[in-house]
DRENKE-304130 format. One line per 8 residues: their letters; for each residue y, x, z of N, C-alpha, C. Coordinates in Angstrom, 3 decimals. Layout:
# residues N
A	Y,X,Z,Y,X,Z,Y,X,Z; ...
This chain:
# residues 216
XXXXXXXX	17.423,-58.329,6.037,16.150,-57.794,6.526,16.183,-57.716,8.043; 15.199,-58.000,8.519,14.915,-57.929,9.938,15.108,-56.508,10.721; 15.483,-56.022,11.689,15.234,-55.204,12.542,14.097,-54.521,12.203; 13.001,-55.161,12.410,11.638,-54.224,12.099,11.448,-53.739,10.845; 11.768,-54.452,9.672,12.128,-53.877,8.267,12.797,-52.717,8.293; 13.960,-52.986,8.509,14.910,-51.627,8.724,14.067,-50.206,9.392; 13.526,-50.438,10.151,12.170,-49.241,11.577,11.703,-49.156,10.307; 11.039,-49.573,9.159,9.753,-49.349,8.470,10.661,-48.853,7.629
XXXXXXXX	11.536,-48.862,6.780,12.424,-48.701,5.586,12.963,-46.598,6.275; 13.169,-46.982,7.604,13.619,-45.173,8.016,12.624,-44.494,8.280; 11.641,-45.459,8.535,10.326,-44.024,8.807,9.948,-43.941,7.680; 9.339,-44.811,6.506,9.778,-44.500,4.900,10.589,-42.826,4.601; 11.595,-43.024,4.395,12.702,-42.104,4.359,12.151,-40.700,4.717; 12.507,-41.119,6.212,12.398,-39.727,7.238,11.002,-38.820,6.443; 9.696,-39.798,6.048,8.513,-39.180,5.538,8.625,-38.946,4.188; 9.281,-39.624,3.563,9.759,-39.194,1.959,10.674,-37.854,1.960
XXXXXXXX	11.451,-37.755,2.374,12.134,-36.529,2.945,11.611,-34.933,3.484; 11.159,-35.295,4.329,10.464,-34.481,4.991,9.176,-33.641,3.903; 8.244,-34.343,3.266,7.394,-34.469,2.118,8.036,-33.745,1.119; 9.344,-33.993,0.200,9.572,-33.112,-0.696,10.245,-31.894,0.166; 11.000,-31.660,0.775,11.742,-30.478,1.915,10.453,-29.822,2.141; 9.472,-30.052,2.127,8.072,-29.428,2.614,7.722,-28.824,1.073; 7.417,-29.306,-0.051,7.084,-29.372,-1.393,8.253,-28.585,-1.606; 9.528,-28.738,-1.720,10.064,-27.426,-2.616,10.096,-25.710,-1.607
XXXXXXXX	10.079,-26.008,-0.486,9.915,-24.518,0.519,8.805,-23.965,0.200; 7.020,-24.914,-0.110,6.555,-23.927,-0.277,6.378,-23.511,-1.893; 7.062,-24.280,-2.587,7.168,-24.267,-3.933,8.043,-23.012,-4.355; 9.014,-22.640,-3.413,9.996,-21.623,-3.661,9.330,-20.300,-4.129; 10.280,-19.588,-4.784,9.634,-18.074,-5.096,10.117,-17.512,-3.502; 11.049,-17.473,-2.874,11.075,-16.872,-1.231,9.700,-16.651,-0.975; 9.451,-17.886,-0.473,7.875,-18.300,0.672,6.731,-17.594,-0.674; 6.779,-17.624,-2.119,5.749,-17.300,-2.839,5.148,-15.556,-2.601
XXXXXXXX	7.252,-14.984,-2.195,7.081,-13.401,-2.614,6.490,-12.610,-1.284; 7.432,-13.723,0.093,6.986,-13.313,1.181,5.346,-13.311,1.531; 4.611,-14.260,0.926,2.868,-14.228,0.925,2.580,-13.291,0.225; 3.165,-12.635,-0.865,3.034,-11.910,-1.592,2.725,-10.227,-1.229; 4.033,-10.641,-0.436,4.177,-9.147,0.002,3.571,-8.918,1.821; 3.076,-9.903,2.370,2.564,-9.250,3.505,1.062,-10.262,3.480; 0.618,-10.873,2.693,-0.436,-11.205,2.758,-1.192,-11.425,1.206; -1.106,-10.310,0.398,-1.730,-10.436,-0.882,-2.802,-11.010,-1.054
XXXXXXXX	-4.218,-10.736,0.080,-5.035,-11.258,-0.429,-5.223,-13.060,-0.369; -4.221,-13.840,0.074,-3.796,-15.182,-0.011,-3.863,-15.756,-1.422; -2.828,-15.084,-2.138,-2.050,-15.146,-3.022,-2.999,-16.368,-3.815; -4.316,-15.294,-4.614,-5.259,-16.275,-5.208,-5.511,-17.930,-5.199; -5.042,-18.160,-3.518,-5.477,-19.172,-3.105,-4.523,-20.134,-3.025; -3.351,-19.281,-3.136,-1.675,-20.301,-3.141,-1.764,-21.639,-3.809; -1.364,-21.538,-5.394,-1.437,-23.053,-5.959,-2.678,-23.744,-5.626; -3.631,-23.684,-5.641,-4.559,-24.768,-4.814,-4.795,-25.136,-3.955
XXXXXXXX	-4.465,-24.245,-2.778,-4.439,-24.708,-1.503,-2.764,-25.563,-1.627; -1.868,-25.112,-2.307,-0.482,-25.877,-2.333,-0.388,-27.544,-2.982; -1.709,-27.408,-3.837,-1.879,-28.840,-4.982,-2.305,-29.624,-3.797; -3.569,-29.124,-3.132,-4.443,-30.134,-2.331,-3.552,-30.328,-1.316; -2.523,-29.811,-0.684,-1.755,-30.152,0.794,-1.082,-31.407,-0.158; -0.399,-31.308,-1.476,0.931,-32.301,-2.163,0.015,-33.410,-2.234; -1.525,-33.137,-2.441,-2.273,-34.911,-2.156,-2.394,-35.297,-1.204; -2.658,-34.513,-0.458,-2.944,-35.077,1.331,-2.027,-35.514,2.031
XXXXXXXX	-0.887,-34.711,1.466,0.482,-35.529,2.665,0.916,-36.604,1.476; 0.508,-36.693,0.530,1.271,-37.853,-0.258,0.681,-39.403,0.088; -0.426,-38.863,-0.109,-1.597,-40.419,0.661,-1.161,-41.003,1.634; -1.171,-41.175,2.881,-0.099,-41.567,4.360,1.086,-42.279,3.844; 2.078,-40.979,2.770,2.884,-41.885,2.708,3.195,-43.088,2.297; 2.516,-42.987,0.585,1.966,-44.269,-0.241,1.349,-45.637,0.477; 0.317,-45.078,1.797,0.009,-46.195,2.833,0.953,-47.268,3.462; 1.764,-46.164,3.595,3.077,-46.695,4.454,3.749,-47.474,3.565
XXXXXXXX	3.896,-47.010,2.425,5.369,-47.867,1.640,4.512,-49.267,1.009; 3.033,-49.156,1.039,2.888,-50.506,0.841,1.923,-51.649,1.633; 2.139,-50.472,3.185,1.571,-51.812,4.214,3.015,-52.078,4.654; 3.874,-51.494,4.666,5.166,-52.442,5.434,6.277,-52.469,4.072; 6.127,-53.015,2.823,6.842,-52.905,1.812,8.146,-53.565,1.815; 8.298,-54.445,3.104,9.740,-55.492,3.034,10.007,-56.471,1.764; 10.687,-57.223,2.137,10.953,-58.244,1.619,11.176,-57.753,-0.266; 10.063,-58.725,-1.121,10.445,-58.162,-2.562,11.643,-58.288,-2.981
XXXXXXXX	12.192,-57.679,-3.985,13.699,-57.918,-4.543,13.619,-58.224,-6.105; 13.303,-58.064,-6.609,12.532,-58.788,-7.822,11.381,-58.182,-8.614; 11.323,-59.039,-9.328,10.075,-58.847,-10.327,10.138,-59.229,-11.612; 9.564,-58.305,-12.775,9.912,-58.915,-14.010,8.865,-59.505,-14.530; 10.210,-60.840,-15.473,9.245,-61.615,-15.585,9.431,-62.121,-17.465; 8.350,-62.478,-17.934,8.727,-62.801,-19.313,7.914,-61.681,-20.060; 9.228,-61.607,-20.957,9.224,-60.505,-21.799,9.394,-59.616,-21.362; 10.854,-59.225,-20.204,10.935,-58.238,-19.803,9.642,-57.714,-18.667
XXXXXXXX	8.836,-58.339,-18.401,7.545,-58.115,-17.685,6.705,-57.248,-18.472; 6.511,-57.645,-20.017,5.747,-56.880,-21.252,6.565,-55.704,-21.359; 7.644,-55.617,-22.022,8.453,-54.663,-21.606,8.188,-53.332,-20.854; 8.174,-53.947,-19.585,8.119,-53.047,-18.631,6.936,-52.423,-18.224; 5.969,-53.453,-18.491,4.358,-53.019,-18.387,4.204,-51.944,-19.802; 4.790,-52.274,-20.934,4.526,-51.663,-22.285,5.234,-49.749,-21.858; 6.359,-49.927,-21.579,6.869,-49.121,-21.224,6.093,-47.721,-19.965; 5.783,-48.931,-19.114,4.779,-47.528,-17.859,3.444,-47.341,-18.747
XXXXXXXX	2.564,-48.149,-19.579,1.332,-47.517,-20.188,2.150,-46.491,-21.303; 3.271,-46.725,-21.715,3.301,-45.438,-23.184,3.739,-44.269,-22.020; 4.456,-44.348,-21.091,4.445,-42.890,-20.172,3.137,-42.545,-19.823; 2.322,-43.584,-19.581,0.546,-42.754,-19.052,0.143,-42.230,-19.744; 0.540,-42.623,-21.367,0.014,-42.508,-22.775,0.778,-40.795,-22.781; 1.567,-40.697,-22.518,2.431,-39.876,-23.042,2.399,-38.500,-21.785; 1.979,-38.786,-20.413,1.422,-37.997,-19.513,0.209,-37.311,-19.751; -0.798,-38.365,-20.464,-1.712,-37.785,-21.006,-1.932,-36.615,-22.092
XXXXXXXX	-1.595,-37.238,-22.930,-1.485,-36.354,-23.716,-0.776,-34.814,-23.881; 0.276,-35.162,-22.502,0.844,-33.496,-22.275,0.176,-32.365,-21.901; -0.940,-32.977,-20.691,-2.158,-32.051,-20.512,-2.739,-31.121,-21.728; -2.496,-31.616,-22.700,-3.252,-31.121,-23.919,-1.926,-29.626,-23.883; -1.134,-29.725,-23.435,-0.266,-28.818,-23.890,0.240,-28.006,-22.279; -0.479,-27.891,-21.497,-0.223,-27.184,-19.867,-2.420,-26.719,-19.667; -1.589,-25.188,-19.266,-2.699,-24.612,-19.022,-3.432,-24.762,-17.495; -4.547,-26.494,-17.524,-4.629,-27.035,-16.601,-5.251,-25.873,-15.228
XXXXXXXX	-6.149,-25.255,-15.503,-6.869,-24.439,-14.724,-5.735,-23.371,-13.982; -4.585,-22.954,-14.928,-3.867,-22.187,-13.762,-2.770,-23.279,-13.397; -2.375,-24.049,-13.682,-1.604,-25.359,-13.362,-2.571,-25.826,-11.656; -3.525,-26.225,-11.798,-4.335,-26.618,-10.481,-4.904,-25.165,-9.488; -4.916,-24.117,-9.746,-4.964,-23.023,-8.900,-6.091,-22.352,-9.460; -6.874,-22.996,-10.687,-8.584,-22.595,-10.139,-8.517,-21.177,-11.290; -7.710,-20.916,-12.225,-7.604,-19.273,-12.359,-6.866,-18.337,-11.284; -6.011,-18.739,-11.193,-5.643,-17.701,-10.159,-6.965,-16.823,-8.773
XXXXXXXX	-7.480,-18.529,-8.574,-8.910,-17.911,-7.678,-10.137,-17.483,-8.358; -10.026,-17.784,-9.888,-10.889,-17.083,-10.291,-11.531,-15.573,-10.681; -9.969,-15.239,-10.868,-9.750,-14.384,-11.225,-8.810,-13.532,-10.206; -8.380,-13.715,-9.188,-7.641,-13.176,-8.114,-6.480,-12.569,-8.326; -5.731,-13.596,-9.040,-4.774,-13.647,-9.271,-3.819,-13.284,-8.448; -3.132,-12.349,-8.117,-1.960,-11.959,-6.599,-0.174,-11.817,-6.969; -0.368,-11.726,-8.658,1.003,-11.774,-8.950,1.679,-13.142,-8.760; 2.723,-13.015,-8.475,3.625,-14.612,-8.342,4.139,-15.052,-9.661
XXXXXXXX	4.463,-13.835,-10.690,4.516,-14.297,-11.836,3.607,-14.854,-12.845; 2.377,-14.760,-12.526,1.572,-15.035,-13.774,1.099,-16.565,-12.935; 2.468,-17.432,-12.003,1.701,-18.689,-12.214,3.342,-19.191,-13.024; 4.125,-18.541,-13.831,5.491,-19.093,-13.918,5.351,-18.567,-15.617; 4.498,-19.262,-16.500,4.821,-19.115,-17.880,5.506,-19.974,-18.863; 6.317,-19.990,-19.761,6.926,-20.907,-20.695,6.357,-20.793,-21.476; 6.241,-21.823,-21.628,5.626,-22.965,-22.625,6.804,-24.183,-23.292; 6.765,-24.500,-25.005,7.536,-26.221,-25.252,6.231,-26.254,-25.914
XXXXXXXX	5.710,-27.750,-25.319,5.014,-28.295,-26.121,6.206,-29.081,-27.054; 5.023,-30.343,-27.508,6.451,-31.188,-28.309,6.896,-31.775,-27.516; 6.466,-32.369,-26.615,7.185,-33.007,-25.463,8.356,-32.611,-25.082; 8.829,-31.164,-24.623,9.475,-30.211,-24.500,10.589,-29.649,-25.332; 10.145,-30.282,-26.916,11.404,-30.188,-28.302,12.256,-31.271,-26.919; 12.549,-32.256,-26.863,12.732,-33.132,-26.366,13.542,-33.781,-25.244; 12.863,-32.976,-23.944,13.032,-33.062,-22.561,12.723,-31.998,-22.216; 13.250,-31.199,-21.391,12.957,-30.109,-20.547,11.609,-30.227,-19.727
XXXXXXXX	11.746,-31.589,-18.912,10.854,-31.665,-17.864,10.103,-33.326,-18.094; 9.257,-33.345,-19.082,8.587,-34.738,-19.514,8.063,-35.438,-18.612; 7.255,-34.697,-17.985,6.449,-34.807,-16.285,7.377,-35.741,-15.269; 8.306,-35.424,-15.005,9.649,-36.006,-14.765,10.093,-37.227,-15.268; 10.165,-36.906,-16.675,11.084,-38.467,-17.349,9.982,-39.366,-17.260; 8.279,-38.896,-17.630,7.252,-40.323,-17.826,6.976,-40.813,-16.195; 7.327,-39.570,-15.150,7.424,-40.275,-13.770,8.452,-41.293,-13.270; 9.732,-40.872,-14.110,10.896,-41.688,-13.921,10.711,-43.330,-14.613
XXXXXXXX	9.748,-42.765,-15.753,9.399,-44.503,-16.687,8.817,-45.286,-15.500; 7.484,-44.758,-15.319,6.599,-45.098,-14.731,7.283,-45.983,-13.138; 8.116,-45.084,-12.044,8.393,-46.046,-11.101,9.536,-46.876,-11.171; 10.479,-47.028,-12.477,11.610,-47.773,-12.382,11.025,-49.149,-13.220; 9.634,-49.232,-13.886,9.264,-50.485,-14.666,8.398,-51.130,-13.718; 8.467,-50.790,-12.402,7.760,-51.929,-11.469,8.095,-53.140,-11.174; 7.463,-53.805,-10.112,8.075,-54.799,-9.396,8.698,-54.102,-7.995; 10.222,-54.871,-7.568,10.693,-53.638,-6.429,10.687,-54.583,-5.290
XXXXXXXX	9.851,-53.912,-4.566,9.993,-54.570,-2.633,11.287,-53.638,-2.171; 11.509,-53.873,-1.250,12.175,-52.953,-0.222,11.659,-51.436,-0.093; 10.587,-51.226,-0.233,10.106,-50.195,-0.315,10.082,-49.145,-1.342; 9.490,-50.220,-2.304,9.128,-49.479,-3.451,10.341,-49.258,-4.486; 11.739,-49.640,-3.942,13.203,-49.225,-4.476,13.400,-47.974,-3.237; 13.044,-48.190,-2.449,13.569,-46.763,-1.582,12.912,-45.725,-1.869; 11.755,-45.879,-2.495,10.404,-45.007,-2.205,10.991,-44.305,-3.617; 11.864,-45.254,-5.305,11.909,-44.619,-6.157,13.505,-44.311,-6.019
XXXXXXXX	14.200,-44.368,-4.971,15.651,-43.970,-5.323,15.574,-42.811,-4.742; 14.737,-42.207,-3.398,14.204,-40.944,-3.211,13.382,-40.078,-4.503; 12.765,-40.487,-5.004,11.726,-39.947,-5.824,12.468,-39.121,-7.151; 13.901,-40.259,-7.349,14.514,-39.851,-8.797,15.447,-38.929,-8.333; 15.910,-39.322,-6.805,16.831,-37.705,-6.222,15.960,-36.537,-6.198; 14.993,-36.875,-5.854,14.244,-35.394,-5.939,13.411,-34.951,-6.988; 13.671,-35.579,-8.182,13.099,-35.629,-9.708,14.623,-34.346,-10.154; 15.399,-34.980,-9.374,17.084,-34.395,-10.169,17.123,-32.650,-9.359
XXXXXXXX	16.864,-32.972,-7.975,16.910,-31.491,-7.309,15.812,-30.518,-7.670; 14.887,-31.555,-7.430,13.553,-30.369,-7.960,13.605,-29.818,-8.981; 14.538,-30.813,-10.282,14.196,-29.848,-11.326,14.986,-28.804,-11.556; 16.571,-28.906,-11.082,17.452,-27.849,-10.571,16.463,-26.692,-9.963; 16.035,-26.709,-9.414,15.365,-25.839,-8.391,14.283,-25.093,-8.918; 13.292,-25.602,-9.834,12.084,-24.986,-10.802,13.006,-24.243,-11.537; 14.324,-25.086,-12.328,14.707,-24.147,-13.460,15.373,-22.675,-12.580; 15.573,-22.779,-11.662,16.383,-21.482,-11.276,15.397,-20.308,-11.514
XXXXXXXX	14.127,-20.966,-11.251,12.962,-19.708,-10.696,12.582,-19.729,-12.441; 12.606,-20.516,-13.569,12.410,-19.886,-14.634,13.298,-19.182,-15.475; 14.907,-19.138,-14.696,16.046,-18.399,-15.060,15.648,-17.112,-14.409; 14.944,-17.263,-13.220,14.876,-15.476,-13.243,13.935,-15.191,-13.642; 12.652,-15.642,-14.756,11.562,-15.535,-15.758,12.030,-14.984,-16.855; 13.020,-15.736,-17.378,13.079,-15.979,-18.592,14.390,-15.784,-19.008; 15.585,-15.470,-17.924,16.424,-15.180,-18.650,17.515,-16.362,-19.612; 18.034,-15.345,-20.713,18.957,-15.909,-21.783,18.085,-17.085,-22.549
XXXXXXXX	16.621,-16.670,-22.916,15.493,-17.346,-23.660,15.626,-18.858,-22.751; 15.573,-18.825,-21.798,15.414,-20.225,-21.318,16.906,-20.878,-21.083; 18.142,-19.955,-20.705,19.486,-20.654,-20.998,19.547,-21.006,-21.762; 19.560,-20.719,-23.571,19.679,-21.153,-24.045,18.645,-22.224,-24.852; 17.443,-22.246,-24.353,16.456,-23.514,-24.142,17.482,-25.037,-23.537; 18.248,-24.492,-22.503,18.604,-25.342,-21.628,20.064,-26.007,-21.854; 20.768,-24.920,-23.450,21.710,-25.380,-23.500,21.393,-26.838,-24.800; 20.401,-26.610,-25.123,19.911,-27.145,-26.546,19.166,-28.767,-25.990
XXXXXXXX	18.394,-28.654,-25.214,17.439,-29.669,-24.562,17.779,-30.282,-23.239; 17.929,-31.762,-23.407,18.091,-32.372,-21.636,17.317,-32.447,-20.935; 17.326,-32.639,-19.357,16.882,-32.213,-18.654,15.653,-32.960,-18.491; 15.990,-34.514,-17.785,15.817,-35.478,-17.937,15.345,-36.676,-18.378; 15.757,-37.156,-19.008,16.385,-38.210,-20.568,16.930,-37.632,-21.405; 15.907,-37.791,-22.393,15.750,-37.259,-23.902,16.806,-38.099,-24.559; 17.933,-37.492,-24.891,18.616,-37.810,-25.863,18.276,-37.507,-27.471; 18.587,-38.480,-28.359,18.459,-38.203,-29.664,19.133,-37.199,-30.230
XXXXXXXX	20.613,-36.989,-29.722,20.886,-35.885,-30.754,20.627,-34.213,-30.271; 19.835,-34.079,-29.141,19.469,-32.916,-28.068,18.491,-32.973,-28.555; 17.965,-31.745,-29.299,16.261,-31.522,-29.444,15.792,-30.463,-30.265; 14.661,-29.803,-30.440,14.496,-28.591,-31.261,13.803,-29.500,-31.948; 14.114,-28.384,-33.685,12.880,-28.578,-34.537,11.367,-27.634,-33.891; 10.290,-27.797,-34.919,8.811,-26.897,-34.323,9.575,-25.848,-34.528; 10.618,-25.277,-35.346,10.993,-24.171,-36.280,11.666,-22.879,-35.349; 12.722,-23.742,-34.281,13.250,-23.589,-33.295,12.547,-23.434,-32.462
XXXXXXXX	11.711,-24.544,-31.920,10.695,-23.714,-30.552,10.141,-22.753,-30.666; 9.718,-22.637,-31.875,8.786,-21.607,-32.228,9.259,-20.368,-31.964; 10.757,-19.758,-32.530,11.498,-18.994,-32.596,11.933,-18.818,-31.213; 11.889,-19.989,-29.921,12.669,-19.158,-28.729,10.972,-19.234,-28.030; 10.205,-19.376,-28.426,8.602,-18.654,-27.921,8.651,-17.399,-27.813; 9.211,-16.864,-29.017,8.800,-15.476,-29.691,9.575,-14.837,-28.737; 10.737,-14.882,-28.667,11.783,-14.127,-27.982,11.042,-14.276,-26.305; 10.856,-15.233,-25.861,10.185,-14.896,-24.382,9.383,-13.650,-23.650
């Protein structure tokens, strides 16, 4: 790769970086409790004003990684092209349908402002859908389908070898704040279910979820 590739490949980075380091600080319970506690009447306005900043700075970057994408590195082709295309629509398929199981309105901010919402806890509830018998964090694994069945430029391998490091930290980082939610109920959620990638022999029956619901 050229010199100028390389300039486009670190300012890439530096803004991929910077972007989640921004996304988990204000994502933290710290920055949630400190608004909390010297500026309550905010609070309401937190997750939505926090959703709409994660679109706005995400846009720019997406610009970037595919006006200067560098030289492609391959592309699939064939079968493994079907494959791979088959594979990112059953994650859209399968993104979709999770909505059915996340309570979208306080998920996007618009109860909390509806209702003036100021506790930090009532945006941190557990929930397994079925998704969740499964994978801890589905959101995650159908994001992980979704950017590893592309075609990869220079970019769009940097753009997902960042994306899956911070698929791995972030989710470290959510679960801590639902360990101090939830306790033993979600350890042992966590000793039962992967994180990740859904393994076959890792998984609850309905019988089981049901049962570490109750206890929450």
């Amino acid at each position: 790769m050229t010199e100028s590739v390389w300039r486009d490949m670190a300012l890439l980075l530096f803004c991929w970086i910077g972007y989640f380091v921004l996304h988990s600080v204000l994502a933290s319970l710290a920055v949630k409790r400190r608004v909390a506690a010297t500026r309550p009447d905010l609070m309401p306005y937190y997750r939505l004003v926090f959703n709409i900043l994660a679109v706005l700075l995400l846009l720019p970057i997406l610009w970037l990684s595919y006006r200067d994408s560098g030289p492609m590195l391959w592309r699939w082709q064939g079968i493994a092209a079907w494959l791979a295309n088959g594979l990112a629509l059953a994650a859209v398929v399968g993104f979709w349908l999770s909505l059915k199981s996340y309570d979208m309105q306080e998920f996007l901010g618009f109860r909390q402002l509806k209702f003036h919402i100021r506790r930090v806890e009532d945006q941190e509830h557990f929930h397994l859908s079925r998704f969740h018998r499964y994978v801890r964090h589905p959101w995650y694994f159908f994001g992980l389908v979704m950017v590893w069945t592309r075609d990869m430029s220079a970019a769009t391998l940097l753009s997902s070898m960042v994306i899956t490091l911070y698929f791995i930290v972030g989710s470290r980082l959510e679960e801590k704040k639902l360990l101090v939610y939830h306790g033993d109920t979600y350890r042992r959620y966590m000793a039962r279910v992967p994180g990740l990638i859904p393994l076959p022999w890792k998984s609850l029956t309905a019988e089981e979820a049901e049962a570490l619901l109750k206890q929450a």
